[in-house]
MIMI-781302 format. One record per residue (C-alpha): residue in one letter; x, y, z. Coordinates in steps of 0.05 Angstrom, whole numbers, padded with zeros to 5 digits, always signed. Example, Ala and Ser with C-alpha at 12.3 -4.5 7.8 and 13.67 -1.06 7.14 Angstrom:
BEGIN
a+00246-00090+00156;s+00273-00021+00143;
***
This chain:
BEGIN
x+01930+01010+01613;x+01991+00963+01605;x+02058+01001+01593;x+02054+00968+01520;x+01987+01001+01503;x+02022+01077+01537;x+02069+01080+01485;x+02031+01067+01438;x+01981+01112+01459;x+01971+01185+01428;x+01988+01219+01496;x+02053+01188+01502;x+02074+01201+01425;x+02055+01281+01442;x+02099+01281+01512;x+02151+01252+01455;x+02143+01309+01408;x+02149+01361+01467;x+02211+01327+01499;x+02243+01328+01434;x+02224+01405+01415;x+02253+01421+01482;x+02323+01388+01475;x+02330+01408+01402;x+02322+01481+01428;x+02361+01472+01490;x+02420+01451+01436;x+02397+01516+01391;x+02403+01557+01445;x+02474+01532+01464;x+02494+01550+01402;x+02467+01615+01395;x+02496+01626+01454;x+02569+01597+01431;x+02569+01632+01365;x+02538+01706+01388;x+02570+01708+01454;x+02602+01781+01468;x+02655+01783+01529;x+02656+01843+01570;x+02714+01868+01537;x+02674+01859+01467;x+02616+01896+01491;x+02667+01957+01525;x+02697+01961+01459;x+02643+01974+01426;x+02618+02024+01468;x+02677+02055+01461;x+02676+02060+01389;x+02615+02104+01398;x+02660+02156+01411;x+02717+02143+01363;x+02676+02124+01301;x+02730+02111+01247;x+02786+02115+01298;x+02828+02059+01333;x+02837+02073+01405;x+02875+02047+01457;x+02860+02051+01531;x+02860+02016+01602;x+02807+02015+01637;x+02799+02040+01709;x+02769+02015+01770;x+02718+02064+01793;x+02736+02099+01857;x+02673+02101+01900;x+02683+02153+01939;x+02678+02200+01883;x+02627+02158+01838;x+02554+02166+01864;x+02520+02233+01881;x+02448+02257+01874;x+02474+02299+01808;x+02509+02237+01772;x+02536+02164+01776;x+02599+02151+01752;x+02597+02069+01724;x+02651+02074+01682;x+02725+02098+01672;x+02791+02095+01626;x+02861+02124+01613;x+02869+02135+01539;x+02930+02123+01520;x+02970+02124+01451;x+02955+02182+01400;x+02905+02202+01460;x+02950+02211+01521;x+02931+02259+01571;x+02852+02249+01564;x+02797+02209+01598;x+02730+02169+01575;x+02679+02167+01633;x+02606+02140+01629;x+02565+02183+01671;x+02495+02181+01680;x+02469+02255+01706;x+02407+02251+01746;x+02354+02303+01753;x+02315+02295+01687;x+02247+02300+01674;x+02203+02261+01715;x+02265+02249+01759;x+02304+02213+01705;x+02368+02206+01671;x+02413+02214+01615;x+02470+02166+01609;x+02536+02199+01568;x+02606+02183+01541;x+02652+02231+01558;x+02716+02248+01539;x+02756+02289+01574;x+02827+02316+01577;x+02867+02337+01639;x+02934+02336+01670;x+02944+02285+01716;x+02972+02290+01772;x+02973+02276+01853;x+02953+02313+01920;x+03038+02324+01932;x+03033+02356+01861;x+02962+02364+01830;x+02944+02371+01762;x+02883+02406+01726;x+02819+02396+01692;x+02829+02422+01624;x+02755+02401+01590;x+02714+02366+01564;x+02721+02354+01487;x+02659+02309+01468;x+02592+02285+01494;x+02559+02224+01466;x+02488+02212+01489;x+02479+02127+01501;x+02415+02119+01542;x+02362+02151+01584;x+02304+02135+01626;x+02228+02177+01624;x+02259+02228+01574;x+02201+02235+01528;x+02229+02295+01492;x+02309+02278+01488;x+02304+02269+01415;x+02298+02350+01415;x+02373+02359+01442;x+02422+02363+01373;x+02501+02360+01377;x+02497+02433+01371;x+02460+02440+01437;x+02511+02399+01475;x+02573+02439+01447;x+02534+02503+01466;x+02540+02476+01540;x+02613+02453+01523;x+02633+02519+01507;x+02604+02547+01570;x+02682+02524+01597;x+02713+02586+01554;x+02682+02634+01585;x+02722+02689+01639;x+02706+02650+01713;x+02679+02588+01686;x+02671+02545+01753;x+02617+02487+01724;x+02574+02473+01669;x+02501+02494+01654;x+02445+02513+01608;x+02426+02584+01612;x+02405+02613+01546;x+02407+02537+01511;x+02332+02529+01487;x+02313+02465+01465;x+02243+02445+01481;x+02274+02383+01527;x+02300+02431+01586;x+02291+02371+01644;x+02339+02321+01592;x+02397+02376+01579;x+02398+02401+01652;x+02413+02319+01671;x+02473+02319+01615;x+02504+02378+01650;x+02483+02350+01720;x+02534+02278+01681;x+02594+02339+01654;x+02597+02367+01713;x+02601+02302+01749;x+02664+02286+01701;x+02694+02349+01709;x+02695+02336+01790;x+02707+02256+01782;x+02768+02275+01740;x+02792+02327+01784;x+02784+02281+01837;x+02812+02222+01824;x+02858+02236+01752;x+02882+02304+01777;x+02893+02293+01852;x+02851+02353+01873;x+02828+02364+01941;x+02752+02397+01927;x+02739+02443+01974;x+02689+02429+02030;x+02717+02350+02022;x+02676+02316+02073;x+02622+02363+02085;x+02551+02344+02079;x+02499+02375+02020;x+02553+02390+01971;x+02520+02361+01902;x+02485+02423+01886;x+02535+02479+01912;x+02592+02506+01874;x+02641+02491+01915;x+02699+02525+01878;x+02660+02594+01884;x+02638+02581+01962;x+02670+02613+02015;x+02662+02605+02096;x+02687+02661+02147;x+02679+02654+02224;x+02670+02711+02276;x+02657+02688+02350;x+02604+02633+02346;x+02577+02657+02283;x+02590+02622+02213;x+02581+02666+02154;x+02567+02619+02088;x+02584+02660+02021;x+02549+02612+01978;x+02544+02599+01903;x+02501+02539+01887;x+02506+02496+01824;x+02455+02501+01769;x+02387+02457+01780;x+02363+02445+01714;x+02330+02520+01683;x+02357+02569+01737;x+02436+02574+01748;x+02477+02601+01806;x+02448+02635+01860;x+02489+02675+01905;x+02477+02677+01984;x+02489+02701+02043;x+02480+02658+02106;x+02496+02654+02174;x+02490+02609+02225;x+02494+02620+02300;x+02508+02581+02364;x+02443+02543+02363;x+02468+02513+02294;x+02395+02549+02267;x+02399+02609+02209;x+02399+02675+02236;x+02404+02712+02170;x+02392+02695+02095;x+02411+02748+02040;x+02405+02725+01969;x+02448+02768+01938;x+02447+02746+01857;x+02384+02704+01839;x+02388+02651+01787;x+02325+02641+01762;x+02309+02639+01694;x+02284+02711+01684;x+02242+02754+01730;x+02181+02715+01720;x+02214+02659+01749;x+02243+02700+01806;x+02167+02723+01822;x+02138+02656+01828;x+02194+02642+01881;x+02171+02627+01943;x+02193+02675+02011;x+02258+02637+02020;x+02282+02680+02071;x+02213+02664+02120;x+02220+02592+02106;x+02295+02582+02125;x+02311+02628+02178;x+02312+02597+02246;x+02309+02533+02220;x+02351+02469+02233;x+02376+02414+02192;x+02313+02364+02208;x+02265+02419+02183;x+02308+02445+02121;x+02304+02367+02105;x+02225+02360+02112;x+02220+02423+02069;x+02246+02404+02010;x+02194+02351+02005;x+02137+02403+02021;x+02088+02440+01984;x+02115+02504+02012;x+02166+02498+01954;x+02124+02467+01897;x+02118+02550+01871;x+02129+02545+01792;x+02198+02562+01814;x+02216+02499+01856;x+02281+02489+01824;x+02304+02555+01845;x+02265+02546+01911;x+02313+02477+01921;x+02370+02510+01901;x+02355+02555+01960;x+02335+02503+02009;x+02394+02461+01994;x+02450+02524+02004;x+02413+02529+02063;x+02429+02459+02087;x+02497+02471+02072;x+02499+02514+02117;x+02467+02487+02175;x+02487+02418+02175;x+02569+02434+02164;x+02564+02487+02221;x+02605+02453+02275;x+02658+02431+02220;x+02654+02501+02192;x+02663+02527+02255;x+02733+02485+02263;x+02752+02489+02203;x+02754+02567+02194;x+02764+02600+02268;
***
């Protein structure tokens, strides 16, 4: 075929048509692109409008200090200083972990606070709103209503409130609320943190996320370290209270629960024998159980809570130890 019969031909007027459809949408697209695009601080003000509908805001925006940012309760991504009519407060996305079928619930929230720094600190003084934005594998989310989030709001005016949780909240979506107070919780410490210049206690120590470090206390006699523990909430069950030491060979030599946390009795039945499962063991094998069956009771968020105030204690022995005698 001469090149005068190929253009002519019907396969080179259809590579024509295709060329043609391609650059007409590559110049569509350009536009779409030119007229629709949204700059980062576009799409942050929007978000941020989710919180404010009807109000004009002003802020700055924060970088995100690391250190305090990532646990296995939450993930802090975002952060910002209100200023103007809303001085003295805070807007942090959080995303608290832990949901059902290990997801997570992604939250605006605002928070107010008096700043300050670790020569003169200031104070967490709560947490005014909670605005739900995304979540991952939470089937039943839809369940949770304003009022539910409130009722775990106004969990911080009770007598020795310490952290947030959902005892006595019922709202068919247990998994979803327990990961929003697993994200306040994680603003309440970010902001104490970083905003108010707090030193948490137990700074540095390993297997914090799910103890309440506020309520914990250590005391040291010889070689022995005596743990007073009060764990965070994991979901249904709240605080548990415990006793543990730790001896010389850095292994549990005693284990007293002394206030259980489950969710009612039933709960506290289907527990397994904590006290077997712990005692004499080191960090390594706390670790390995709280990825075994031995746990998996009907109770296993208790059971972790338990496990987890256990490795606590074992694996912040020789700082413990230093710290205290």
């Amino acid at each position: 075929m001469t090149a005068k019969e190929f253009f002519k031909s019907t396969a080179f007027k259809c590579i024509a048509v295709l060329l043609s459809i391609v650059l007409i949408c590559g110049i569509l697209l350009t536009l779409c692109n030119a007229l629709f695009f949204v700059t980062d601080e576009e799409r942050t003000a929007r978000a941020v409008a989710k919180v404010f509908p009807g109000e004009e805001v002003t802020y700055t925006q924060d970088e995100v200090a690391a250190k305090y940012a990532d646990t296995a309760s939450y993930s802090v991504s975002q952060a910002f200083t209100m200023t103007g009519s809303r001085k003295g407060q805070y807007l942090l996305n959080v995303t608290g972990k832990g949901g059902y079928s290990s997801g997570t619930v992604t939250c605006w929230i605002l928070i107010e606070a008096v700043s300050g720094d670790t020569t003169n600190p200031g104070s967490f003084t709560g947490i005014e709103k909670v605005v739900v934005t995304a979540n991952t594998n939470q089937s039943f989310i839809n369940y949770i209503g304003e009022d539910d989030i409130q009722a775990v709001i106004d969990k911080q005016e009770n007598n020795g409130f310490t952290n947030y949780d959902t005892s006595g909240i019922k709202t068919g979506a247990t998994f979803s609320l327990g990961a929003i107070a697993n994200a306040m919780n994680g603003a309440k410490t970010y902001t104490e943190s970083v905003y108010c210049g707090l030193v948490q206690p137990f700074d540095g120590y390993l297997y914090t996320d799910l103890i309440n470090r506020n309520a914990t206390t250590v005391e040291v006699s010889g070689t022995d370290v005596t743990y007073h523990v009060t764990t965070g909430s994991n979901i249904e069950p709240s605080g548990f209270v415990i006793d543990i030491t730790v001896g010389a060979d850095g292994k549990i030599s005693s284990y007293t629960i002394i206030t259980n946390g489950s969710t009612g009795q039933s709960y506290s039945d289907l527990m397994a024998d904590i006290v077997t499962l712990v005692t004499g063991k080191s960090q390594e094998e706390l670790e390995s159980l709280l990825t075994s069956n031995d746990i998996a009771t009907g109770a296993t968020h208790s059971n972790e809570l338990c496990v987890h105030a256990a490795l606590f204690a074992v694996a912040n022995y020789t700082t413990a130890l230093a710290d205290y005698s």
